[in-house]
C-alpha positions in Angstrom: 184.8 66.1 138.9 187.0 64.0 136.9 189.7 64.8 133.7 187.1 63.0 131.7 183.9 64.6 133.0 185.4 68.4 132.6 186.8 67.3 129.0 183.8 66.6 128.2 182.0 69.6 129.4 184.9 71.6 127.6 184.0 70.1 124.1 180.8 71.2 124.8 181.4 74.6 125.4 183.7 74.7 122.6 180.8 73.2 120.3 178.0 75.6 121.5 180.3 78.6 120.8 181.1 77.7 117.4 177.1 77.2 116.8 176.5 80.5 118.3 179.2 82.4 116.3 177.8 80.4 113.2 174.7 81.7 113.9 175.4 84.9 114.2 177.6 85.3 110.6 175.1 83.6 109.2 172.3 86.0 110.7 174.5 88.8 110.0 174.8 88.0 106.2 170.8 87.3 105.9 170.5 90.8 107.4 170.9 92.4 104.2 168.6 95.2 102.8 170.4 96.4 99.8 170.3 99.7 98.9 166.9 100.2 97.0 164.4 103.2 98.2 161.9 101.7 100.4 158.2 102.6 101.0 156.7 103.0 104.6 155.7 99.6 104.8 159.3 98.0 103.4 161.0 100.3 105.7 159.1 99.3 108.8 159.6 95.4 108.5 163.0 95.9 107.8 163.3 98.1 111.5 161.2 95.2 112.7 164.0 93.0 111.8 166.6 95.1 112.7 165.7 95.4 116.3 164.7 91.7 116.1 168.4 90.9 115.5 169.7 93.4 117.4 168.2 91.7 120.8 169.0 87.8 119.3 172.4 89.5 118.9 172.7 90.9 122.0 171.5 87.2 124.2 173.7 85.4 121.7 176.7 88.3 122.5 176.5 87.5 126.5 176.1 83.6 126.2 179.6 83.8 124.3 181.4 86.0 127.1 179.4 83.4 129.4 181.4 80.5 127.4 184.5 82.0 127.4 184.6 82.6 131.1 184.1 79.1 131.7 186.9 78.0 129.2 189.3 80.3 131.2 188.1 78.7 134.5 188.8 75.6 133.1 192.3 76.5 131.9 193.3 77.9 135.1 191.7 75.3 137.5 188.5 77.4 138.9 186.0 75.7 137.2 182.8 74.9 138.9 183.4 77.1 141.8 180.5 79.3 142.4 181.2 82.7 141.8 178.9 83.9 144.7 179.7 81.5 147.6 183.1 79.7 146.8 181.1 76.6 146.7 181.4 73.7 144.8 178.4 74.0 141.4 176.7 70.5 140.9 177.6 68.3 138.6 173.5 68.4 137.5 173.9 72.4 136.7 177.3 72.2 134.7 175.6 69.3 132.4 172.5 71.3 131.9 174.1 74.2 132.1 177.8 74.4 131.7 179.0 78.1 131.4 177.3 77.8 134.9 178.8 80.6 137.4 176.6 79.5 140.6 175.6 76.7 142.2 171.8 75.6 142.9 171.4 77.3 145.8 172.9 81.0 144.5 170.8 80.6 141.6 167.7 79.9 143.7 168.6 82.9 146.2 169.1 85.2 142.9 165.7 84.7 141.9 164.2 86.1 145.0 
């Protein structure tokens, strides 16, 4: 992989964890339920949503640690190694992919 080629897949990282942190304050501030009295039927929507956000939150929460890995392996040179057999990850996964830790074949093998 080229300078060019990993710039690239940096920015892109760097752009999908701004969008994911942007989601989240914004989902954060929308989660707001005041602090009225509610009836059993309020009260259970709002759990509803709670838990809904909660598990969005949660994805969203290990996507960014995902990210920021592969910033870090990109700062110190280990990017696109595969964290399971030392092997180079294809160029394919990191574009689809790019927080990527494993290469085709590890990812095939994991899902066995």
């Amino acid at each position: 992989m080229n300078r060019e080629e990993l710039k690239k897949l940096e920015e892109k990282l760097i752009d999908e964890k701004k969008l994911i942190e942007a989601n989240l304050k914004r989902f954060e501030s929308e989660l707001d339920f005041g602090d009225d009295i509610d009836h059993g039927e309020e009260e259970a929507d709002e759990m509803e949503e709670t838990e809904s956000f909660l598990s969005i939150k949660e994805n969203q929460d290990k996507r960014l640690k995902q990210i920021e890995n592969a910033l870090g392996k990109i700062r110190n040179g280990t990017y696109g190694i595969c964290e399971e057999c030392g092997g180079k990850i294809e160029r394919e996964i990191l574009e689809i992919d790019p927080e990527s830790s494993l290469c085709k074949q590890c990812k095939i093998k994991g899902r066995k």
